[in-house]
N, C-alpha and C positions, 0 to 999 in steps of 0.2 A: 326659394327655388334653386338659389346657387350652391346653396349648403348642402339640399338633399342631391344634386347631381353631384358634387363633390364627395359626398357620402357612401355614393353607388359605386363610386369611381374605387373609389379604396377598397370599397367590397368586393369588386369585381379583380382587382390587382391581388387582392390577399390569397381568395381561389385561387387565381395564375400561380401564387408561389406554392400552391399547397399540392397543385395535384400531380408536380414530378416527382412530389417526395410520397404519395400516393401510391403511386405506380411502384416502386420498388417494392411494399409485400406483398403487390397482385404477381410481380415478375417472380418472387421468389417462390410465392405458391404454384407458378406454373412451372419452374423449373422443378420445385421437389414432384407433382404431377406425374411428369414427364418421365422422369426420375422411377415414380413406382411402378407406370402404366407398361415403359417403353417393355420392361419382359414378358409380362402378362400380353401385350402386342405381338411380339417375337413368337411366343408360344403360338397364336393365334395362325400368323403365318404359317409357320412351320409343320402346324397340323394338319394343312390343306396341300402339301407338296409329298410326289411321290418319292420313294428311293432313292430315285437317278434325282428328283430336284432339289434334295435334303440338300445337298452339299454342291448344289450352282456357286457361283460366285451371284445371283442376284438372291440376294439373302432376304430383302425387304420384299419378294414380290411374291403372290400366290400363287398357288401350286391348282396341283388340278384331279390332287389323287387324294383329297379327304373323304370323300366316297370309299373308295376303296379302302383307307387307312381305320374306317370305324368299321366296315365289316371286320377287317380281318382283325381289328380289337376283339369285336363282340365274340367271335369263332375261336380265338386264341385259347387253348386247353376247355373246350366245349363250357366257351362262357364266363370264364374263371373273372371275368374282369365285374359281369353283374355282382357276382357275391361277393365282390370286395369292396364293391358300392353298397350293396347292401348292411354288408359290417362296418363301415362308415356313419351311416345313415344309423343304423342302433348304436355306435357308442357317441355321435355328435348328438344326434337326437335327444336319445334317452338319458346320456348322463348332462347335458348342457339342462335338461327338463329338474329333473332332480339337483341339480346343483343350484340352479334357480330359486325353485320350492325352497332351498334348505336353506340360503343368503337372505332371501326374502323373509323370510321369517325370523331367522336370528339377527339381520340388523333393525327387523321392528323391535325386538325385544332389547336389543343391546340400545336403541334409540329410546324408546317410551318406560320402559318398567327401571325402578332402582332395586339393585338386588347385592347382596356382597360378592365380590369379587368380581365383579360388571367390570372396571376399569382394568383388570387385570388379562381377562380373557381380552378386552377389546387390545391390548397393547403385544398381549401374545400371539394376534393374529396381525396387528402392523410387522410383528418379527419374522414373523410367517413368510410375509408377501417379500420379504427381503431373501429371501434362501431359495435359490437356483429350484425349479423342479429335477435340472437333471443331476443334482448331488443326491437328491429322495431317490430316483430311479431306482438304485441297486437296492439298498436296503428295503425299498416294496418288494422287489422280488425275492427279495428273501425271506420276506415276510408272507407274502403270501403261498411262494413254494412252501412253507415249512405247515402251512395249513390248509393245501393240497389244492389252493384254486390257482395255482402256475399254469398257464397255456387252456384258461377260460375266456369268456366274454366278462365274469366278475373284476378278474386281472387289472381288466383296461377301463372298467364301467368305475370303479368302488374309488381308485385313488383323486377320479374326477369331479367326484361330487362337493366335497368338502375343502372348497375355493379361498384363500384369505383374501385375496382383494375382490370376490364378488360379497363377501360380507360387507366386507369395510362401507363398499360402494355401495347396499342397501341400507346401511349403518347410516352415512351424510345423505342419504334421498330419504328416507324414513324422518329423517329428525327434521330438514327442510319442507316436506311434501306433506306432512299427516300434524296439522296444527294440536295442538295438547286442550284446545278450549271443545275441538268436535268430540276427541276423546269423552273428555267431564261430562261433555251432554250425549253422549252415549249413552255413560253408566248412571247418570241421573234419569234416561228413561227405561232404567232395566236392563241394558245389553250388557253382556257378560262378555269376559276378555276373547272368547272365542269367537262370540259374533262381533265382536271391534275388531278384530284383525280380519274375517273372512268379509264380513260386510262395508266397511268401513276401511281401513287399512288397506289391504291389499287391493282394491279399484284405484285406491292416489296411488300406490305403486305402480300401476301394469307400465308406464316409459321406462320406467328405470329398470324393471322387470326383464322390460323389450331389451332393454342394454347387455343388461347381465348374459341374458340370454342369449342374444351374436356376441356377444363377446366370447364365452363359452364353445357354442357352435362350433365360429372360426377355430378357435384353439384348438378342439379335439378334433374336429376335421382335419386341422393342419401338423395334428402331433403327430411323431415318427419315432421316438424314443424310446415312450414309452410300449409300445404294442411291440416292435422292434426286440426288449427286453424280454418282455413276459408271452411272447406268443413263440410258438412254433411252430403250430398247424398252421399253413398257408392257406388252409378255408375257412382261418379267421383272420384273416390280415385284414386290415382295412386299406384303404387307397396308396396310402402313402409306403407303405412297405410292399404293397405288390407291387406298387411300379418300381420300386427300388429293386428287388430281388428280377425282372424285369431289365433294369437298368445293367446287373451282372449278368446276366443272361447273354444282353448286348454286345458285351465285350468279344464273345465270338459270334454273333449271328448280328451283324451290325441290322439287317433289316426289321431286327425288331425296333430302335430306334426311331423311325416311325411311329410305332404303337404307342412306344411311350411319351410323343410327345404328343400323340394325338390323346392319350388316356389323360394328360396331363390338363392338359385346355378341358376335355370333357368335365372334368375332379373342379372345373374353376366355375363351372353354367351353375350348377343348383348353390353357390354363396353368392354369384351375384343377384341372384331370382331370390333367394331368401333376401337379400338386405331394400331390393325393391319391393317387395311384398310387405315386410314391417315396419319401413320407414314412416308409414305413416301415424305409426302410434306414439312416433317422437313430436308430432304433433299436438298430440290429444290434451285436451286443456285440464292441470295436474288437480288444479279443483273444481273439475266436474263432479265428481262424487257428490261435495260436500253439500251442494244445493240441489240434490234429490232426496 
């Protein structure tokens, strides 16, 4: 009896020393937090204050003119601000869709089949992921001006598709997620490579799919460079250039200002509603498939 309360005793002491050394990467995670939230915060504020409260000295406290500040967004050049949501929404959408489709499939292939020069394309795309997008920038547009889709939707839709690190990254979840023995007894009952990757393969994907895919989203949602390059018509800018051009706008008409920070927090509501909405497929247990 004096052993086991002795025993408890030391277990109990060992806890005691463990859990301030505990606290330290809970602290640290709350400071980095804090860290990403507090402008996304800022924004928040800022989009609910009139004019005259933009620039109070109480910077932390809400304002009382966000009503008014998403009218006179919505009214701004009869609306200019929807269709810049809307050209958002087609190159996040649509090219995050396609880019998906196109990772998903080549890292089951780069993962499951041997083929020559397998290792070399997989190394040319680890080289890929190393090389800036904004050193490609110029030389896409001059590739594509010279084959006349400069200041299209193709422009900003085409260079997004063909991802090296969403390969790569369905490359390790294809080769971890899709066991090689359900394969075998696939093609021992018949199926053929097309119904092993549509029936079979791509259901163990759909988490990693889910990843790829905000992964993507976020990025072309959040790109500026690129449409910035290749666009001119400003009735195809997507979000981040028309609040930009917006932002110089600003420089003499400070009251637009407002719009733009209100347009700003509005440009943040549909990725935080997309990452609540899918999160839950990060859940989904990765071999469900394989015992249906």
């Amino acid at each position: 009896m004096a052993a086991t309360t002795v025993a408890a005793s030391h277990r109990r002491a060992r806890v005691a020393t463990r859990r301030p050394l505990g606290l330290v990467p809970t602290a640290v995670l709350l400071v980095g937090a804090i860290y990403c939230l507090f402008p996304v915060f800022w924004v928040m504020i800022a989009a609910t204050k009139s004019p005259g409260e933009l620039f109070s000295t109480a910077t932390l406290a809400f304002g009382t003119g966000f009503a008014d500040n998403v009218a006179q967004l919505f009214a701004y050049r009869d609306g200019v601000f929807w269709l810049w949501a809307l050209n958002t929404l087609i190159y996040a959408g649509g090219g995050a869709l396609l880019s998906t489709a196109v990772s998903a499939i080549s890292g089951y292939a780069l993962a499951k089949y041997r083929f020559p020069g397998r290792n070399v394309i997989f190394n040319v795309l680890i080289g890929g992921i190393l090389v800036p997008s904004v050193v490609l920038a110029i030389p896409q547009y001059l590739l594509f001006a010279k084959i006349g889709l400069a200041d299209t939707y193709w422009a900003v839709l085409l260079p997004q598709i063909l991802h090296p690190y969403s390969i790569y990254l369905a490359r390790i979840y294809a080769a971890a997620a899709i066991p090689d023995s359900l394969l075998e007894a696939g093609r021992i009952d018949g199926a053929g490579d097309w119904t092993l990757m549509s029936r079979v393969a791509m259901p163990l994907m759909v988490p990693g799919m889910v990843t790829i895919f905000l992964f993507q989203f976020v990025a072309i949602w959040n790109n500026f460079l690129l449409p910035f390059i290749m666009l001119g018509d400003d009735n195809k800018f997507p979000l981040t250039v028309g609040l930009f051009t917006l932002l110089q706008a600003g420089s003499n008409q400070p009251s637009l200002y407002n719009l733009i920070l209100t347009g700003a927090f509005l440009s943040i509501v549909p990725l935080i509603a997309l990452f609540l909405t899918m999160q839950r497929y990060w859940r989904t247990d990765l071999s469900s498939g394989a015992v249906k």
